[in-house]
C-alpha positions in Angstrom: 6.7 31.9 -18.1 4.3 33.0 -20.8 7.3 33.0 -23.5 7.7 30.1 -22.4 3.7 29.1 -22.9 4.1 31.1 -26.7 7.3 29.2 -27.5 5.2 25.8 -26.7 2.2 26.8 -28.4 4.1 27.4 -31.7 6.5 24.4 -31.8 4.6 21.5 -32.8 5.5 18.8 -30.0 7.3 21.0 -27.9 4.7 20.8 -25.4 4.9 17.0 -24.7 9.2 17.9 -24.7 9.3 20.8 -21.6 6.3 18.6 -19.5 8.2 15.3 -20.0 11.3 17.0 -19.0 9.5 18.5 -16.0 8.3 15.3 -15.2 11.8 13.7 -15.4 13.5 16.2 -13.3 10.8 15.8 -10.5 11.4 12.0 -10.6 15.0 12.2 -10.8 14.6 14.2 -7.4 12.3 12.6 -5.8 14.0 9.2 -6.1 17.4 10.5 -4.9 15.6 11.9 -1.8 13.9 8.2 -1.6 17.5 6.6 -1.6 19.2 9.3 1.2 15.8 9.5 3.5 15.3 7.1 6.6 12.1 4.7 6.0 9.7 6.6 8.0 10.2 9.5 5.7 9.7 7.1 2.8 6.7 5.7 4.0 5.2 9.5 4.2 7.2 10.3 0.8 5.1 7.6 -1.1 1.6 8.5 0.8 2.4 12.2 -0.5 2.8 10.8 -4.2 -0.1 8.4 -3.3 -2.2 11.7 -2.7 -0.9 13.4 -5.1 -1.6 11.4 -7.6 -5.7 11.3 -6.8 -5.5 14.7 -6.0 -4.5 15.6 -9.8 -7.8 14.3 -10.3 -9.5 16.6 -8.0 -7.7 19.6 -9.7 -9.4 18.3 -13.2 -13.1 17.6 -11.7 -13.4 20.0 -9.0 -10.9 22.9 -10.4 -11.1 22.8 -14.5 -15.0 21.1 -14.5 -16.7 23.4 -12.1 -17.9 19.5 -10.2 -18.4 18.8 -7.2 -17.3 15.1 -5.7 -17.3 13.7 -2.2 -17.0 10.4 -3.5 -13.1 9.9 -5.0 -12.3 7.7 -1.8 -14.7 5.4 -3.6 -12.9 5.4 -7.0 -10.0 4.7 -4.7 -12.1 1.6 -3.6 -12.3 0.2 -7.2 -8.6 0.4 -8.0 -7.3 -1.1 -4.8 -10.2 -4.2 -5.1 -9.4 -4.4 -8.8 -5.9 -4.8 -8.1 -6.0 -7.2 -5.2 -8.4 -9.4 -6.7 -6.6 -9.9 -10.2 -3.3 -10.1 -8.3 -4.6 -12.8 -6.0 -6.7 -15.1 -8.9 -4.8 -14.5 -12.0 -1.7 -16.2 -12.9 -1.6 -15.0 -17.3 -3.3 -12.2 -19.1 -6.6 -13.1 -20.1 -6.3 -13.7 -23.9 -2.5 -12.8 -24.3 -1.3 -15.5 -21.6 1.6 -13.2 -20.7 2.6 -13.9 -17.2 0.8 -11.6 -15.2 2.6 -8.7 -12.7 1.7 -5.6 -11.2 1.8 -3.5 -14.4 -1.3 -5.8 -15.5 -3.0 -5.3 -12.2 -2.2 -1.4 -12.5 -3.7 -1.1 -15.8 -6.9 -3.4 -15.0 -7.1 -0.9 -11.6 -7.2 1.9 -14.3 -9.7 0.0 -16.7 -11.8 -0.6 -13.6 -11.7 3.1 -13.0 -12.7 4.6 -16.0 -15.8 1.7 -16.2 -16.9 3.4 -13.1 -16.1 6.8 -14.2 -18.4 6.3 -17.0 -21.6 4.9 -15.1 -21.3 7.8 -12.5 -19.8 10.3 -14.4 -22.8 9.3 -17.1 -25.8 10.5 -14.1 -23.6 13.4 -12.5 -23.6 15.4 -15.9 -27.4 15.3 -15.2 -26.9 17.3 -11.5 -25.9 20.3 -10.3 -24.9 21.8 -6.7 -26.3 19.6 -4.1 -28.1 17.1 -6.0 -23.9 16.2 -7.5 -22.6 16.4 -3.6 -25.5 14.3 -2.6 -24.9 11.5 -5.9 -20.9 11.6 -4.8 -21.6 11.2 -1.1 -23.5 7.8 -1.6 -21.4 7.0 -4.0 -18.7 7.3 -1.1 -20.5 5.5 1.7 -21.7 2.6 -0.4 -18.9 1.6 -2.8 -17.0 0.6 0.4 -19.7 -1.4 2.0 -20.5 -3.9 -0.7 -17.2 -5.5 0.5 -19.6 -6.6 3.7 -21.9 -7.8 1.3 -19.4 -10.2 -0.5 -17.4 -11.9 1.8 -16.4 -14.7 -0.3 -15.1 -12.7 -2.9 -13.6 -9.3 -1.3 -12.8 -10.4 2.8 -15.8 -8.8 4.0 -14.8 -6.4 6.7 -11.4 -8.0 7.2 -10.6 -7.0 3.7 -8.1 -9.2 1.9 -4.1 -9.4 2.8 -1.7 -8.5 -0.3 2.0 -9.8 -0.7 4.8 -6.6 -1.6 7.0 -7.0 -3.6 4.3 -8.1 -6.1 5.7 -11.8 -7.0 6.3 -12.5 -10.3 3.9 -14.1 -12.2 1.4 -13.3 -10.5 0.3 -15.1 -6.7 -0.2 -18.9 -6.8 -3.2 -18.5 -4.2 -4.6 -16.0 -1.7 -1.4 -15.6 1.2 -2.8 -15.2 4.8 -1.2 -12.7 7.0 1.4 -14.8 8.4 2.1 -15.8 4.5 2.1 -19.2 2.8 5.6 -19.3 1.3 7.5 -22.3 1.9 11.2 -22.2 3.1 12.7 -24.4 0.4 11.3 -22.9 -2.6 13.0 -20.9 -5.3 14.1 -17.1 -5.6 12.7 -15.9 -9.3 13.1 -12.6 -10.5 15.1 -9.8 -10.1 15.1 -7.8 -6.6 14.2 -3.8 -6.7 10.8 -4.7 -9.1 8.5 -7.5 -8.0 9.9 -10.3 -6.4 11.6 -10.8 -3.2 9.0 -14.0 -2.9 9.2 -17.6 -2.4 7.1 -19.8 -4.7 5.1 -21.7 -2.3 5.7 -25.0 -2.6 4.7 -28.3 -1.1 6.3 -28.1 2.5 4.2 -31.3 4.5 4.5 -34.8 3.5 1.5 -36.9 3.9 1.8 -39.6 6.1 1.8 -43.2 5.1 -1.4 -45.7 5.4 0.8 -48.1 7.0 -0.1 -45.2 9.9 -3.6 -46.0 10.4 -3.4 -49.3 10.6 -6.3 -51.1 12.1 -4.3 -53.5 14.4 -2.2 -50.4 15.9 -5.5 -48.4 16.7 -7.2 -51.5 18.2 -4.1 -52.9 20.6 -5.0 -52.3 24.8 -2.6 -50.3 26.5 -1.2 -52.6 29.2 -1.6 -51.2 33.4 2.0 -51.2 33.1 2.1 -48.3 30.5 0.4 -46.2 33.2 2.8 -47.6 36.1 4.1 -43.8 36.9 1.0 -42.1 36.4 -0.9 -43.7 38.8 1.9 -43.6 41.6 2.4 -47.3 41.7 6.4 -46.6 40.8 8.7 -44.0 41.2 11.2 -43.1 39.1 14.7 -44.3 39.4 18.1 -43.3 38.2 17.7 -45.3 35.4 15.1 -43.2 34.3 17.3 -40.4 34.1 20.0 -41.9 32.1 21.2 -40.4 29.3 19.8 -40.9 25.4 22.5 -42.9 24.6 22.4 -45.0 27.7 26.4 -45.1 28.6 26.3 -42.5 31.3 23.9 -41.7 33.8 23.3 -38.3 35.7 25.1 -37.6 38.6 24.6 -35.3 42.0 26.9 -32.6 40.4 24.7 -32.4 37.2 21.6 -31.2 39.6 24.3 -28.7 41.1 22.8 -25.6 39.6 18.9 -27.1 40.1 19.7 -27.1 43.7 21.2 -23.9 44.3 24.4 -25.2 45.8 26.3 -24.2 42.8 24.9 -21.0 42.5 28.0 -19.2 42.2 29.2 -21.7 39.8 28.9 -20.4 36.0 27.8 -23.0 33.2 31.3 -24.4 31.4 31.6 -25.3 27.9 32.0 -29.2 29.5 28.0 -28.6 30.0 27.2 -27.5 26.7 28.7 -30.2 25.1 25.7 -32.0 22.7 23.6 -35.0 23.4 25.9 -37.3 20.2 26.4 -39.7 22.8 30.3 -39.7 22.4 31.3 -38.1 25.7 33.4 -35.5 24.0 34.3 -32.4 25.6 34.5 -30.5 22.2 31.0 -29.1 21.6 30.2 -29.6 17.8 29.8 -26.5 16.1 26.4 -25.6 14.6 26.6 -25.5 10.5 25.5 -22.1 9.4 22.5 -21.8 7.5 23.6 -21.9 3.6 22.2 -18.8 1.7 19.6 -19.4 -1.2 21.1 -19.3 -4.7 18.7 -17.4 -7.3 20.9 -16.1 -9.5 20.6 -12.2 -8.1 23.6 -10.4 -7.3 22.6 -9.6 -3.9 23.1 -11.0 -1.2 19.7 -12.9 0.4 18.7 -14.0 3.9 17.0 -17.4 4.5 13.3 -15.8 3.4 14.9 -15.0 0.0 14.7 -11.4 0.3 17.6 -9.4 0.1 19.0 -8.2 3.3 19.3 -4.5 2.3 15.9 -4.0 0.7 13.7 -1.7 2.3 10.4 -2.4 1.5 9.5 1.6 2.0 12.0 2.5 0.0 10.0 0.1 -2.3 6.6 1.6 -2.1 7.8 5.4 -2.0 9.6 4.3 -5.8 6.5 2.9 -7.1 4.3 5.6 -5.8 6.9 8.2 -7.2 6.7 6.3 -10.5 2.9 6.4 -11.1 2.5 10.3 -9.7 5.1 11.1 -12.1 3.1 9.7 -15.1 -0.4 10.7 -14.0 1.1 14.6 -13.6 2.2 14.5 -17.2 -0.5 13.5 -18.0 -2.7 15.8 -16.3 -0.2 18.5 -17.3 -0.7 17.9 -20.8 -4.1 17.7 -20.3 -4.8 20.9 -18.5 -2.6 23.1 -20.8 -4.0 21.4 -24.1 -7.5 21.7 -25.8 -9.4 19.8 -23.6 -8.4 21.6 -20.5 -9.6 24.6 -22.1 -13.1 23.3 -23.1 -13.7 22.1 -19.4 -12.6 26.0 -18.4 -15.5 26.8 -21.0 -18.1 24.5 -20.0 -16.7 25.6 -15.9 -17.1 29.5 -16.9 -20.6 29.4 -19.3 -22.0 26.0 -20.2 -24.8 28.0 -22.8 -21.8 29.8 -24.6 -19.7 26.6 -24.6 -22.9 24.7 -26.2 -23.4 27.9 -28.5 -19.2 27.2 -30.2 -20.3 23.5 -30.7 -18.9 22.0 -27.0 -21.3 19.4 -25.6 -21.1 20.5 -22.2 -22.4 16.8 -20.7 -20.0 15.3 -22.7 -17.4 17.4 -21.1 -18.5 16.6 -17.4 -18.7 13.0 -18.2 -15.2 13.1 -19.6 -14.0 14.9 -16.6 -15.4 12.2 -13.8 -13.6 9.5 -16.1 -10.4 11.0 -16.2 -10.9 11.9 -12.4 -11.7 8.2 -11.7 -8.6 6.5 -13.5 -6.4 8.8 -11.5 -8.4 7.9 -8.3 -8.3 3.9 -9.3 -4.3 4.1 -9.6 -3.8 6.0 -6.6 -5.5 3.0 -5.0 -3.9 0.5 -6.4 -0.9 2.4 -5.1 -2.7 2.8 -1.6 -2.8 -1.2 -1.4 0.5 -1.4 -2.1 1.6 0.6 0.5 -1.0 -0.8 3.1 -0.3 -4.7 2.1 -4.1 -4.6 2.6 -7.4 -3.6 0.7 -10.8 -3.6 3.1 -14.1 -0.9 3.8 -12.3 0.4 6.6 -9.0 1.9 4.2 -11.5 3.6 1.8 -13.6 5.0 4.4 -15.7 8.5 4.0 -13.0 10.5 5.9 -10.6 9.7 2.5 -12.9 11.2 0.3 -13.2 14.5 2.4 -9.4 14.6 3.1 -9.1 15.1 -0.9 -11.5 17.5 -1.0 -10.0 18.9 1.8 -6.2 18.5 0.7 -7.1 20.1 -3.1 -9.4 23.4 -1.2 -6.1 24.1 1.0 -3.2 23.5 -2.3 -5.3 25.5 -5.1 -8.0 23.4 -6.6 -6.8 25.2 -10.0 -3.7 24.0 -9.9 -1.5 20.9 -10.2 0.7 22.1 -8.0 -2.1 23.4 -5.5 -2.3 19.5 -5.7 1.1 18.7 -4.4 0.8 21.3 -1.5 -2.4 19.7 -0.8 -1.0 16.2 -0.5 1.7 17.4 1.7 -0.5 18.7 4.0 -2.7 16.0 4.2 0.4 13.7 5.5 1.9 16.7 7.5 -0.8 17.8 9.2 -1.9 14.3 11.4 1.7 14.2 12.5 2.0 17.4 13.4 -1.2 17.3 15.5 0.1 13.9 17.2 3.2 15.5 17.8 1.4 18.6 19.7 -1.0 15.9 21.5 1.9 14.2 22.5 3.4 17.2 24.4 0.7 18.7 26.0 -0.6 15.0 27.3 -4.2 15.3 25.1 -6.4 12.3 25.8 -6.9 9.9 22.8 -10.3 10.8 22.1 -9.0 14.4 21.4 -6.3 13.4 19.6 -7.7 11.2 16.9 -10.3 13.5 16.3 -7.8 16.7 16.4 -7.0 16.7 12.5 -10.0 16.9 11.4 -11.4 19.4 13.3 -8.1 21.3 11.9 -9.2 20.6 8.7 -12.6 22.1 9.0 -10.9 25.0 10.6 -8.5 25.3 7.2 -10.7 25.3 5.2 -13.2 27.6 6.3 -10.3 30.4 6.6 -9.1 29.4 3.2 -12.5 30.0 1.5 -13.2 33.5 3.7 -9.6 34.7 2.8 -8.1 33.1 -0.1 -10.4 31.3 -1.9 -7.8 30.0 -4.6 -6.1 28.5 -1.6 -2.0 28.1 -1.4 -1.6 28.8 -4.5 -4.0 30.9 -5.4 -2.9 33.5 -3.0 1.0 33.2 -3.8 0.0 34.0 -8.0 -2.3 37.2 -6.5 0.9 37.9 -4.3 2.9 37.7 -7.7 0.7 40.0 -9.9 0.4 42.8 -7.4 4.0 42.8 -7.3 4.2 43.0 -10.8 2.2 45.5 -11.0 3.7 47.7 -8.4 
């Protein structure tokens, strides 16, 4: 590994070569396991990369910069409101008037991010020790609740419903949760990125004036219109007659009614349809035609294609994006600017001394920490169809901190252990619950009292958490 780190060092560009092949190699597998996995495991693959993904965050702030933050749930909060909102109001790019798509709304989540990242990031290089928790903890219970104070414009505490696969072009007005796409609209797009959704179009007619005619409201219903509701008449046979009025009903068609032919079974004769011919042939029911859109596959009536698995989806898109933050972050870490948060982490006075601004470097830590945070939750609505308060909650941001103290909070790939947990763990718990027939109450509340108990070892034992612990492993061993 370190001729490795000396070959990189001395190659110009070979750096950005070995981490976007690393990159590339973990994609390549992780979407192969996507494609062979059932869709419960790709639901938990893409809230792994989902967590990942933040978590690489954590690993910069909390591990490289020496902060502290309780409040990334929050940073969550903007990229998951960013993205619904310009998803569910914007049709164009503002100024470019490119069609809009998810890759806009991604990259206004991020913009959103590091806005926020700035203002926060701009007062926390101002704290230190609790005064930072404190800052990052309001941060985390507020952010969320000015959803309740806007209704109008972000749901309130109902949140606001999102339509995946992200249609194309961006949503023609907010969708409900039942959805508001019309039957006989067109397939656009090409299945597998962001379509799979019916342009809503104009489904009701409106009915003509000729209907509200004055003369029709103000004619008297007649005592003979309410003849059989007031028991003056009784119905008749004729009453009974058929729509077409040729054939009547008989005693034998009341067979089955009146339990006399209950061990008669029906016959095609009495299936026959109402077309008022009499024929014994029952006419066979056309099958519904499939929509043409010009994609390959094969589509059901709602235009989606009948083999796409919308968790398959989400675990591909979250796999994408954690692939691009971790090179990212990869390159970041193990280039200059990793080393000058390590320096401004290990001696902020010596660090000032060689020319390092060691505000400056906290401030650009919280903004990098709050772009991965505001894609991870644009991710995180994605896989939830949903943004509200309640998904971006305080537990979130203490299951990062949580999930990065367990992995390695040095480490990247302390950051993919972490994630793993943090999706293992709750499952794991329900699964024990389950078997020993623990009461709800305990239950829900079992993981994170698991978590407390985690990381309370981790910090007594192994401080450098996963690992931490393996690389001490390593270097005894090598020393041995």
């Amino acid at each position: 590994m370190s001729k490795l780190s000396a070959l990189t060092e001395r190659l110009p560009g070979s750096r950005l070569a070995v981490h976007a092949a690393i990159a590339l190699v973990i994609f390549g597998i992780l979407t192969w396991l996507n494609q062979i996995i059932d869709p419960l495991m790709s639901y938990y693959l893409a809230t792994a990369a989902m967590y990942a993904t933040a978590m690489f965050g954590m690993t910069i702030l909390v591990g490289l910069s020496g902060q502290v933050s309780l409040g990334n749930g929050a940073l969550m909060a903007v990229g998951g409101y960013v993205f619904a909102l310009t998803s569910l109001n914007w049709q164009t790019v503002p100024i470019l008037g490119l069609p809009w798509n998810a890759v806009w709304s991604m990259i206004f989540a991020g913009i959103g991010g590091v806005v926020f990242g700035l203002l926060i990031g701009g007062v926390a290089a101002r704290l230190r020790g609790p005064y930072l928790a404190g800052l990052t903890l309001g941060v985390a219970v507020g952010v969320p609740a000015i959803a309740t104070r806007f209704p109008g414009l972000l749901g309130g505490e109902n949140g606001l419903m999102i339509q995946v696969p992200y249609p194309k072009g961006g949503y023609a007005a907010p969708v409900d949760e039942f959805g508001d796409a019309g039957v006989d609209g067109e397939v656009e797009g090409e299945l597998g990125d962001e379509t799979g959704v019916i342009e809503d179009e104009t489904v009701y007619e409106e009915l003509p004036d000729e209907f509200f005619q004055d003369d029709l409201l103000e004619e008297d219903l007649s005592d003979e219109d309410f003849s059989l509701l007031d028991g003056d008449e009784e119905f008749t046979e004729d009453d009974f007659s058929l729509l077409d009025g040729d054939e009547e009903f008989t005693e034998d068609d009341f067979s089955l009614l009146e339990g006399d032919g209950g061990e008669e079974t029906l016959s095609e004769d009495d299936l026959t349809l109402a077309d008022g011919t009499g024929s014994d042939e029952a006419e066979a029911v056309p099958e519904p035609e499939l929509i043409d859109s010009g994609v390959d596959a094969e589509l059901d009536l709602a235009g989606v294609d009948s083999g796409f698995v919308i968790e398959q989806w989400q675990a591909s898109v979250a796999i994408a994006v954690a692939c691009i933050i971790g090179f990212v972050a990869l390159n970041l870490v193990r280039g200059r600017q990793g080393k000058v948060w390590q320096a401004v982490r290990d001696d902020p006075i010596a660090a000032a001394v060689s020319g390092v601004s060691p505000s400056g470097s906290k401030v650009s830590a919280f903004v990098v920490s709050s772009l991965f945070a505001a894609l991870a939750g644009a991710v995180f609505v994605q896989i939830l169809s949903y943004v509200g308060p309640g998904a971006f909650s305080l537990g979130l941001s203490l299951s990062l901190l949580v999930g990065i103290v367990l992995g390695g909070r040095n480490s990247l790939v302390g950051a993919m252990i972490g994630a793993v947990i943090l999706v293992w763990l709750p499952e794991f718990v329900l699964s024990v619950a389950n078997e020993q027939g623990w009461d709800d109450q305990i239950t829900n509340n079992a993981p994170n009292l698991m978590y407390g108990l985690l990381v309370v070892l981790v910090v007594l034992a192994v401080p450098g958490g996963i690992v931490g612990s393996i690389q001490n492993l390593v270097r005894r061993a090598s020393r041995r």
